[in-house]
C-alpha positions as CSV (number, residue, x, y, z in Angstrom):
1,X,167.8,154.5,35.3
2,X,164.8,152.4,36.7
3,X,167.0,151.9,39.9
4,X,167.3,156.0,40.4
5,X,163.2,156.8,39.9
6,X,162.6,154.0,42.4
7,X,165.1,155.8,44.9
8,X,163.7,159.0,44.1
9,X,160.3,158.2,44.5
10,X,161.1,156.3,47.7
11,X,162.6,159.3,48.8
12,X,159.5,161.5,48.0
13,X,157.8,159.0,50.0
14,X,159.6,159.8,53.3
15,X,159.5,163.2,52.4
16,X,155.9,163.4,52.1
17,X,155.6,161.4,55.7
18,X,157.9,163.5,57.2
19,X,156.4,166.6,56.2
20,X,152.6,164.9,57.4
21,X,154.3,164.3,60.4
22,X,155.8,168.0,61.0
23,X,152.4,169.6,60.1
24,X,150.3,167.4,62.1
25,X,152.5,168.3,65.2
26,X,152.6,172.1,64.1
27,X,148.9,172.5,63.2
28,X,146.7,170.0,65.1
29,X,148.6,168.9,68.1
30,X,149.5,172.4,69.9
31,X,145.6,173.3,68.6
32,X,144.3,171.2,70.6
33,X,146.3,168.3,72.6
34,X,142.4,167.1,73.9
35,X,140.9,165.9,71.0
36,X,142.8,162.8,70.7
37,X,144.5,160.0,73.0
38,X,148.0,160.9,73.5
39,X,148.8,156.6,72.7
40,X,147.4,157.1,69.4
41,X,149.8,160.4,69.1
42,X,152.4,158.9,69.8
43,X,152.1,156.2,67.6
44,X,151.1,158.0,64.7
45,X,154.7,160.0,64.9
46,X,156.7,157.4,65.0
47,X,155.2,154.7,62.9
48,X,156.0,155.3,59.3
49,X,154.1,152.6,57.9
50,X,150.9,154.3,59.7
51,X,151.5,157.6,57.8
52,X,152.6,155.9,54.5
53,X,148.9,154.5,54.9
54,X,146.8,157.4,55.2
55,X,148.6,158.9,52.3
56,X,148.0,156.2,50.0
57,X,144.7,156.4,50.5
58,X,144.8,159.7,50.3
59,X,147.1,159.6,47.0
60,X,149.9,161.2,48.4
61,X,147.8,164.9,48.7
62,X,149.3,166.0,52.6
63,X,146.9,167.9,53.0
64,X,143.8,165.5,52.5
65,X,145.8,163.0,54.7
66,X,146.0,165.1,57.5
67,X,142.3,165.4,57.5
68,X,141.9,161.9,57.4
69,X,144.1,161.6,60.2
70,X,142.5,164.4,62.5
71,X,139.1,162.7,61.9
72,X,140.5,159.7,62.3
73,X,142.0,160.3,66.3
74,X,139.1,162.0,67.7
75,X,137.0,159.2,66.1
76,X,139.6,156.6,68.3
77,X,138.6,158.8,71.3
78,X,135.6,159.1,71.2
79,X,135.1,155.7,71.2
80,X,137.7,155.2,73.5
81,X,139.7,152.0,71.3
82,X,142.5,152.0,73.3
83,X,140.5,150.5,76.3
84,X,137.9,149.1,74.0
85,X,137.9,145.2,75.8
86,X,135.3,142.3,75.3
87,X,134.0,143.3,78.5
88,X,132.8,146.9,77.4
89,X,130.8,145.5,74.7
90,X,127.1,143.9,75.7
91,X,126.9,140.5,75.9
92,X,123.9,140.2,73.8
93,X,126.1,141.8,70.8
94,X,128.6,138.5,70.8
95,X,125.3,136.1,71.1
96,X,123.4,137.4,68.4
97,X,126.0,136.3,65.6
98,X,125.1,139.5,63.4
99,X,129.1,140.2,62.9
100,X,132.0,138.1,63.2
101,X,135.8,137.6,61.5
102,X,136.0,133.8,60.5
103,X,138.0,132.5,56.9
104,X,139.7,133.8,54.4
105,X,138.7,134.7,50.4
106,X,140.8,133.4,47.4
107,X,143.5,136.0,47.9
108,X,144.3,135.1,51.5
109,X,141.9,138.0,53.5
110,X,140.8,137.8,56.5
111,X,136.5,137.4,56.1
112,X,134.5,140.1,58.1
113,X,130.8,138.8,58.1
114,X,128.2,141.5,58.4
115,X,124.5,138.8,58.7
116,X,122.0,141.6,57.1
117,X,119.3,139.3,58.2
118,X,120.2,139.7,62.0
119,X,120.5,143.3,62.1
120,X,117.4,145.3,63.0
121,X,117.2,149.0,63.5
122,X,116.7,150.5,67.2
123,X,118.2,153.8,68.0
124,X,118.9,152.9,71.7
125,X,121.3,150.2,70.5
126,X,123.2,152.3,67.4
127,X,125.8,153.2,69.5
128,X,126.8,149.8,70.6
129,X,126.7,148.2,67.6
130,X,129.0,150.9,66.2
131,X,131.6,150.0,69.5
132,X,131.1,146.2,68.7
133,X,132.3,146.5,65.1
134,X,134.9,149.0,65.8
135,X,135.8,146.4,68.5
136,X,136.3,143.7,65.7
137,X,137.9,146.0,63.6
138,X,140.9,146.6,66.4
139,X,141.0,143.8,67.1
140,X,142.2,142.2,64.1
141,X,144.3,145.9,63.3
142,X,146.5,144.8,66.1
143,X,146.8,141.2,65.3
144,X,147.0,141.6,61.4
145,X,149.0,145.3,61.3
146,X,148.8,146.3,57.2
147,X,146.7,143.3,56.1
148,X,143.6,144.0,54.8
149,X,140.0,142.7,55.1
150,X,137.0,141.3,52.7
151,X,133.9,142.2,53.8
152,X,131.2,139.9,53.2
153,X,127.1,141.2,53.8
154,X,125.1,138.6,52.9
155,X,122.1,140.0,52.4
156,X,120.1,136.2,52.2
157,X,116.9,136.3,53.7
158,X,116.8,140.0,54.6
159,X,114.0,143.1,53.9
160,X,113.4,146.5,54.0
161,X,113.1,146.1,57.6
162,X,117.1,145.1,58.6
163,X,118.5,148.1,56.5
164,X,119.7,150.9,58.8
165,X,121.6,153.4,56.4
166,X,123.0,155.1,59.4
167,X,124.9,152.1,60.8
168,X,126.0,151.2,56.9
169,X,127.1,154.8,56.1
170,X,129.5,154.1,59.7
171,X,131.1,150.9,58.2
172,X,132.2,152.8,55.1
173,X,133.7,155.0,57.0
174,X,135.4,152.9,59.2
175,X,137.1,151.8,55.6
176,X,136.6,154.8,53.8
177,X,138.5,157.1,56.8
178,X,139.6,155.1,60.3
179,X,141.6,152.7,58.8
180,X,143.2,153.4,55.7
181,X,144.0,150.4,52.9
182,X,142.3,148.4,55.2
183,X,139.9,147.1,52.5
184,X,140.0,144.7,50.1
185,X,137.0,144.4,48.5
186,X,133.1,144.1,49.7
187,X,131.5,141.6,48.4
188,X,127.5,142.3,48.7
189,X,125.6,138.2,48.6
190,X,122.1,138.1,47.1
191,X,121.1,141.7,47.4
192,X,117.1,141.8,47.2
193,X,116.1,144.2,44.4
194,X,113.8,146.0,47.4
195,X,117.3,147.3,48.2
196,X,118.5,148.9,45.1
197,X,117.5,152.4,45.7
198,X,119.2,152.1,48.9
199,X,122.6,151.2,47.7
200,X,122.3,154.0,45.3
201,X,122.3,155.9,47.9
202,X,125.5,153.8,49.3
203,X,127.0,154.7,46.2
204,X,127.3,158.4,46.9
205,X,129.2,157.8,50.0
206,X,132.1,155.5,48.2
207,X,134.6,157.4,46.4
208,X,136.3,156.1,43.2
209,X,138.3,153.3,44.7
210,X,136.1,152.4,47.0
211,X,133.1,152.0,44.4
212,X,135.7,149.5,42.2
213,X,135.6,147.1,45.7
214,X,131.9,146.5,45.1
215,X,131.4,143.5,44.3
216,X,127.5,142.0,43.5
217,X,127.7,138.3,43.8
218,X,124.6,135.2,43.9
219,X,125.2,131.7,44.8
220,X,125.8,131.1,41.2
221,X,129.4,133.3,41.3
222,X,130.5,134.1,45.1
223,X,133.6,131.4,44.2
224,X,135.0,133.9,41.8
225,X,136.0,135.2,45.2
226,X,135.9,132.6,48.2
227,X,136.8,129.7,47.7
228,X,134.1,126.4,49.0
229,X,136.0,125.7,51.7
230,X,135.6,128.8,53.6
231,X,131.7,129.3,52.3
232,X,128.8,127.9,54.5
233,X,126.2,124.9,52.7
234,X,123.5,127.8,52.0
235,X,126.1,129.6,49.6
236,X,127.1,126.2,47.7
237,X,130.6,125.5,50.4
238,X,131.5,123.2,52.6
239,X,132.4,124.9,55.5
240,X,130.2,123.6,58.7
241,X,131.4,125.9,60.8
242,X,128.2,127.7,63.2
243,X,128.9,130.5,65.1
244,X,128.5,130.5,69.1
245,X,129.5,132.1,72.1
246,X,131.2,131.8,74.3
247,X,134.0,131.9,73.8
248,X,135.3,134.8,71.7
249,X,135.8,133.5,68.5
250,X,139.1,133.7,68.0
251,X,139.3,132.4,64.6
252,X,140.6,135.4,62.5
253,X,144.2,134.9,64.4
254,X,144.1,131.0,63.5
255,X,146.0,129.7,60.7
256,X,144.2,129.2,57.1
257,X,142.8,125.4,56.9
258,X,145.7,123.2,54.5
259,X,145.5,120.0,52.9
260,X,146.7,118.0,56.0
261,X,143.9,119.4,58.2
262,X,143.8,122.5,59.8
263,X,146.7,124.4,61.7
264,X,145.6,125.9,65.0
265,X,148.3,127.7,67.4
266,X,150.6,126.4,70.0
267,X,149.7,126.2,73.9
268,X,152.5,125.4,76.1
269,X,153.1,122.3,76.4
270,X,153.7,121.9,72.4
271,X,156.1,124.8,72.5
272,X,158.4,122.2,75.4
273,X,158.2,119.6,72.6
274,X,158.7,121.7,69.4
275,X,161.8,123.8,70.7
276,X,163.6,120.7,72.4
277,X,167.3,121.0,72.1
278,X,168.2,117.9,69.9
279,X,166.9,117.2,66.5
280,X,165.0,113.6,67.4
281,X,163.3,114.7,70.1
282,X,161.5,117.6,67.8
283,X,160.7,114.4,65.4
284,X,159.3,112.2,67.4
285,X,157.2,114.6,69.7
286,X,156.2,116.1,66.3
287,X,155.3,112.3,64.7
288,X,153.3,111.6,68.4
289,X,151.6,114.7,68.1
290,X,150.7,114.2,64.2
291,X,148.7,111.0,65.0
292,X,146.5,112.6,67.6
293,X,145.4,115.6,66.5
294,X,145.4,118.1,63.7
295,X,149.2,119.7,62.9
296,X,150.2,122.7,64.8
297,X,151.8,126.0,63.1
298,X,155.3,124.6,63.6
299,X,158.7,126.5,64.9
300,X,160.8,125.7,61.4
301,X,163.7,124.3,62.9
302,X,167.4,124.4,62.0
303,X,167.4,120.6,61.6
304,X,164.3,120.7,59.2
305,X,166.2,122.5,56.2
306,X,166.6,121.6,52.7
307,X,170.0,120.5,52.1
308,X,170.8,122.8,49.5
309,X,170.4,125.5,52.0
310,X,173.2,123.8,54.1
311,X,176.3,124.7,51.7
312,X,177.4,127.8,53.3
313,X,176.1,131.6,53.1
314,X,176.8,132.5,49.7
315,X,174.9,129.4,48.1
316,X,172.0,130.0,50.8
317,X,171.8,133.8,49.5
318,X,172.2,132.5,45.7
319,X,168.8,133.2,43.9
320,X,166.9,134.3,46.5
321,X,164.1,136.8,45.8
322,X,165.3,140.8,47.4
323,X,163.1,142.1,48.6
324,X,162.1,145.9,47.8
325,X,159.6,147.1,50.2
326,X,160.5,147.8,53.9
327,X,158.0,147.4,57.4
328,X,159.3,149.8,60.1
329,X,158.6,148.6,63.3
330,X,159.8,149.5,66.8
331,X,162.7,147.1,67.4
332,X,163.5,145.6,63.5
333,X,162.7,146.9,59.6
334,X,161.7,144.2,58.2
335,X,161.8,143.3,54.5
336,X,159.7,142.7,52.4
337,X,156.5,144.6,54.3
338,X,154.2,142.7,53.2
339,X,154.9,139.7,50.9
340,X,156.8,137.2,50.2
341,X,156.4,136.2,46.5
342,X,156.9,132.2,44.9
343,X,156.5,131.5,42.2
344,X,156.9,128.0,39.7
345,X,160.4,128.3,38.3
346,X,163.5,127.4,40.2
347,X,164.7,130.8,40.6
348,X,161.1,131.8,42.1
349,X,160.8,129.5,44.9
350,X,163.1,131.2,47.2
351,X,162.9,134.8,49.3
352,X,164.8,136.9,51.3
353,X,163.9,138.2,54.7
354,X,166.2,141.1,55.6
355,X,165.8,142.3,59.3
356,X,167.5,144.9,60.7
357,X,168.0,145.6,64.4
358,X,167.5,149.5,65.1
359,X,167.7,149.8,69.2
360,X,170.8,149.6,70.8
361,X,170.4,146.0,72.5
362,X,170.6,142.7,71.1
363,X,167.2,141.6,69.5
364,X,166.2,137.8,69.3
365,X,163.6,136.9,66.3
366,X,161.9,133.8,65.7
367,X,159.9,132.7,62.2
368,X,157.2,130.7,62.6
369,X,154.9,129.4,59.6
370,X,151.2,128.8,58.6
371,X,152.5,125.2,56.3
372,X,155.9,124.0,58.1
373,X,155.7,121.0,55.8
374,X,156.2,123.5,52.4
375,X,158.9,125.7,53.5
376,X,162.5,126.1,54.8
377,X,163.9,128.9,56.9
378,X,167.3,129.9,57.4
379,X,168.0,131.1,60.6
380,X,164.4,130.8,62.0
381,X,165.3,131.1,65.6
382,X,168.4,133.4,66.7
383,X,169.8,137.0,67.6
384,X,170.7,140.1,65.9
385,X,173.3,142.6,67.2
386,X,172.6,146.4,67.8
387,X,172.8,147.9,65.0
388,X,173.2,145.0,62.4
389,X,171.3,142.9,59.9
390,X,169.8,139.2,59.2
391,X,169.9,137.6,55.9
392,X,166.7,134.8,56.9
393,X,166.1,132.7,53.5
394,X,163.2,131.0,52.8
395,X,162.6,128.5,50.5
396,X,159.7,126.1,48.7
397,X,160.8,122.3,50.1
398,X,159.7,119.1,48.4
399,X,157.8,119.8,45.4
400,X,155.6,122.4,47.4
401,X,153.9,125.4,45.7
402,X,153.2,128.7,47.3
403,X,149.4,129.3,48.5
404,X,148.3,133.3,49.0
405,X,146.7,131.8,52.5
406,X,150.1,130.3,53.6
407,X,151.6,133.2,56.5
408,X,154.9,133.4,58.3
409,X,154.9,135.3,61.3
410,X,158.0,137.2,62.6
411,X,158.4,137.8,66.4
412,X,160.9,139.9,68.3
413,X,161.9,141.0,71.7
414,X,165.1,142.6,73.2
415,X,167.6,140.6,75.2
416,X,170.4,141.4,77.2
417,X,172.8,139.1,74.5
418,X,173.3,136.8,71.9
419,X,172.3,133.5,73.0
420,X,172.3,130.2,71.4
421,X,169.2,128.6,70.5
422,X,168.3,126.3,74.0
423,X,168.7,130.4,75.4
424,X,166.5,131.7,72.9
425,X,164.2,128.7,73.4
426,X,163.9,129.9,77.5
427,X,163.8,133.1,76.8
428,X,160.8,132.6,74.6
429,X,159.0,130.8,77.4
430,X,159.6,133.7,79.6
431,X,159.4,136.8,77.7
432,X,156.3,138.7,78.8
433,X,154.1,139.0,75.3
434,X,153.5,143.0,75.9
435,X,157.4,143.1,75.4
436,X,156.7,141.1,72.0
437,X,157.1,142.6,68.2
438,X,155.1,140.6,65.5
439,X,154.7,141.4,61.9
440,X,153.2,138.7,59.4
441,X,154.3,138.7,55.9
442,X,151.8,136.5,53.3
443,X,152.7,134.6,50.1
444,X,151.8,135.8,46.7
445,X,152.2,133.6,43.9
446,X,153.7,134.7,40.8
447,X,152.1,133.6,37.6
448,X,154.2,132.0,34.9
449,X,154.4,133.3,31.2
450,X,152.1,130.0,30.3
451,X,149.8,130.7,32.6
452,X,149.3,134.2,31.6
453,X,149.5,133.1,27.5
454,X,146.9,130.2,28.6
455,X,144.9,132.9,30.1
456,X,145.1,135.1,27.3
457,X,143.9,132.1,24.6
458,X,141.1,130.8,27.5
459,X,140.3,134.5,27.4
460,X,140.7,135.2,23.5
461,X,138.4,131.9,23.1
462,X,136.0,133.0,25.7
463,X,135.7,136.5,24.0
464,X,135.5,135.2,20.8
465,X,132.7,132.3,22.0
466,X,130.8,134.9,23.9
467,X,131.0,136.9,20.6
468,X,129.6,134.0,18.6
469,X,126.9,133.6,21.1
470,X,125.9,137.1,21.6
471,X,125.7,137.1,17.2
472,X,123.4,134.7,17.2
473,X,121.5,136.0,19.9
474,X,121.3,138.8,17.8
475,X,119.8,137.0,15.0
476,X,117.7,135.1,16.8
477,X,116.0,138.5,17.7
478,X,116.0,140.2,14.0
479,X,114.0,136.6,13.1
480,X,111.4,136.9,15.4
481,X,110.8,140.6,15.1
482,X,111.1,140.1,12.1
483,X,108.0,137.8,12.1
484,X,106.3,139.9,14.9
485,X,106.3,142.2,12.0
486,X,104.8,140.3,9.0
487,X,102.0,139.1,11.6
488,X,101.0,143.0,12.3
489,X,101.1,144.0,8.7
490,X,99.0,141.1,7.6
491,X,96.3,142.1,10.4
492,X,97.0,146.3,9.0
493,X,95.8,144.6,5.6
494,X,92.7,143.1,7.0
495,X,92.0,145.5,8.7
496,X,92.5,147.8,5.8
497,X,90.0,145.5,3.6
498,X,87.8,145.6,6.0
499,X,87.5,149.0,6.3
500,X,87.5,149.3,2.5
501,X,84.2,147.2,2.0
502,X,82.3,149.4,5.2
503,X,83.1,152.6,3.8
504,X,82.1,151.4,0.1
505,X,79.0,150.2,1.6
506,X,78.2,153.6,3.7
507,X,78.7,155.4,0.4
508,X,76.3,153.2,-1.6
509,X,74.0,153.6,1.5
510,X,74.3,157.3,1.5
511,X,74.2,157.6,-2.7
512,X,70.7,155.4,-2.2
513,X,69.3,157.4,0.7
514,X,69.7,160.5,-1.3
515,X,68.4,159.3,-4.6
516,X,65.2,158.5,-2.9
517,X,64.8,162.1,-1.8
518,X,65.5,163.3,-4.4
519,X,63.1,161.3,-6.9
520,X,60.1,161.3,-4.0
């Protein structure tokens, strides 16, 4: 039964997207064909994933999507993202550090840094500053397709003088309407109290969900979200890293920092060494290369499998995770869409890839990985036939757990045929990248049932100290207003004797004064 109202509602998915699709051509497209660029048409109708997105965020209403989306193209044009290079943008903008993409929060997100302190407000530079984030913003869209950002303002050291509601009102809706479930949350760092009234205002412009992403944070509790090692000195971390150009900092397409040091992408000459055709030669280019210089994000090679993985297809498949979610892209589907979830048992620390070629050539794939020392994948380097599928497992090696900033990236291109892998390896080297697919997939770790029961006692015991505390807070208050009290009604007596005796002696004054009339 809980198999046939997940097909169902699948279904009602792809019925809803189709029917976005049908209406957007029908009622905005032969409107109007100027208003948007025909590449972000195009895209739009045949990218499922794209329309799945607006309608989330539009909880599935058509026709509250298809607003979004009409707002959302002629924004694109107008701004011209298609052509929108490094080049377009004023240099000054890159120098002055206000807004960058650099590290990742707790959950594995990309960090986009909006420096409050840096921004000031000049209406002959609005419009560039709005290019220059939407700049960032595409730029990591088409790098990062479906993975969302944390946006970080740290408000340390600013005034009244750096806010510029226009420019903030433009960022929500860069989140809010231009790119759909593109936020994760927005963390606001040391907001002065000057500003209050102003994000009140802000408040208004957030709808519902986009209010719960709010998240007020101090030095004291930013690591609820991001963790030291991606948090500069000034907000308690230990990340040195200072901003400069040039160069572009190219850091958001960079690998997460692991415990052996950080992993930064291949150039050439490692791909030569890492895709040589015989096992030893991988090693000890890889062993050379290890003592030298941080690790590279690593080809996971045939050779480099765990040996339960070597017994033959149905013992590889046994107790992998399936996945349930699909990524449509232009040469494979690729499941899962997103994730890839690990978790501490045995039976969690394996997961299924499924890809399947839709064009009518053979596509080659490759995996590549953010920690090649934690995982095995099986095939990580080969072909799929027109019109078939690829069973690629992947599995937790040596004792390894799962970190929600470890990545896999798979690539594709079409080639003419199957080839083995010292083909594929060529044909890597020469494929022209503007012929190349890429999705990324991230790891989310499952939580065991202790965990959760030792959450649930940490939190029942937290709840129930908090309690204690916030009792004898409580009492602590009734005692000393309590005492505030007996001190005020001793003075009312006083002053209430005191007042006795002056208006006793008044009275005697008064019964005196009159007695001497009255005998004289």
């Amino acid at each position: 039964m809980a198999e046939a109202g997940q097909t169902e509602s699948e279904q009602d998915i792809e019925s809803k997207i189709e029917e976005t699709r049908q209406r957007f051509k029908s009622e905005y497209i032969e409107e109007s064909q100027d208003k948007y660029d025909s590449r972000d048409v195009e895209k739009l109708l045949r990218d499922d994933a794209l329309l799945e997105a607006y309608l989330t965020w539009r909880q599935f209403v058509v026709d509250d999507a298809l607003k979004m989306i009409d707002e959302s193209l002629q924004w694109r044009r107008e701004f011209q993202l298609n052509d929108l290079v490094e080049s377009s943008i004023p240099r000054w903008m890159f120098e002055s550090g206000a807004v960058y993409l650099h590290g990742y929060d707790k959950e594995g997100n990309k960090l986009f840094w909006f420096r409050v302190k840096l921004h000031v407000k000049d209406a002959k530079t609005t419009v560039d500053k709005k290019r220059y984030v939407a700049f960032w913003l595409e730029r990591y869209a088409k790098r990062e397709p479906g993975m969302p950002l944390t946006v970080v303002f740290d408000m340390s050291e600013s005034g009244i003088s750096n806010i510029d509601m226009d420019f903030v009102k433009y960022i929500i809706n860069c989140f809010k309407v231009y790119y759909p479930k593109f936020l994760s949350k927005m963390i606001m760092y040391e907001m002065p109290w000057i500003m209050n009234a102003a994000w009140k205002i802000v408040k208004t412009w957030l709808g519902p969900d986009a209010i719960s992403k709010l998240k007020f944070v101090t030095k004291s509790d930013i690591q609820t979200y991001v963790g030291p090692e991606h948090l500069p000195p000034y907000m308690g971390g230990t990340d040195q890293f200072k901003y400069s150009y040039p160069p572009l900092l190219d850091d958001d397409f960079q690998s997460p920092i692991c415990e052996n040091g950080p992993i930064v992408s291949e150039d050439e000459s490692d791909i030569k060494d890492l895709e040589s055709d015989s096992k030893e030669t991988l090693e000890s280019s890889f062993n050379a290369e290890q003592s030298i210089r941080p690790k590279k994000v690593n080809f996971i090679e045939d050779g480099q499998r765990s040996d339960d993985l070597d017994r033959g297809e149905p013992g590889r498949l046994r107790g992998a995770r399936k996945p349930t979610t699909t990524f449509k892209g232009t040469l494979l589907h690729i499941s899962p869409a997103e994730e890839l979830s690990f978790g501490a048992k045995e039976s969690e620390k394996r997961c299924l890839i499924v890809l399947n070629n839709v064009t009518k050539n053979h596509v080659a794939f490759k995996v590549r990985t953010t920690a090649p020392e934690k995982y095995r994948v099986k095939p990580s380097n080969s072909s799929c036939e027109p019109g078939s599928s690829v069973d690629i497992v992947v599995s937790l090696h040596g004792g390894f757990q799962a970190s929600p900033q470890d990545r896999f990236l798979v690539m594709a291109a079409e080639t003419e045929s199957g080839t083995g892998v010292p083909e594929l390896s060529q044909f890597w080297k020469e494929v022209s990248k503007a012929k190349i697919m890429e999705h990324r997939l991230r790891c989310h770790v499952l939580e065991s049932p202790k965990s959760i029961l030792s959450n649930s006692f940490d939190s029942s015991s937290v709840t129930s100290t908090n309690e204690h505390q916030d009792l004898q807070t409580m009492l602590t208050r009734v005692v000393l207003t309590n005492s505030r009290l007996e001190q005020t009604l001793e003075k009312c007596v006083w002053i209430q004797k005191v007042l006795l005796v002056l208006v006793s002696f008044l009275l005697a004054l008064s019964f005196t004064t009159a007695y001497s009339q009255w005998t004289s």
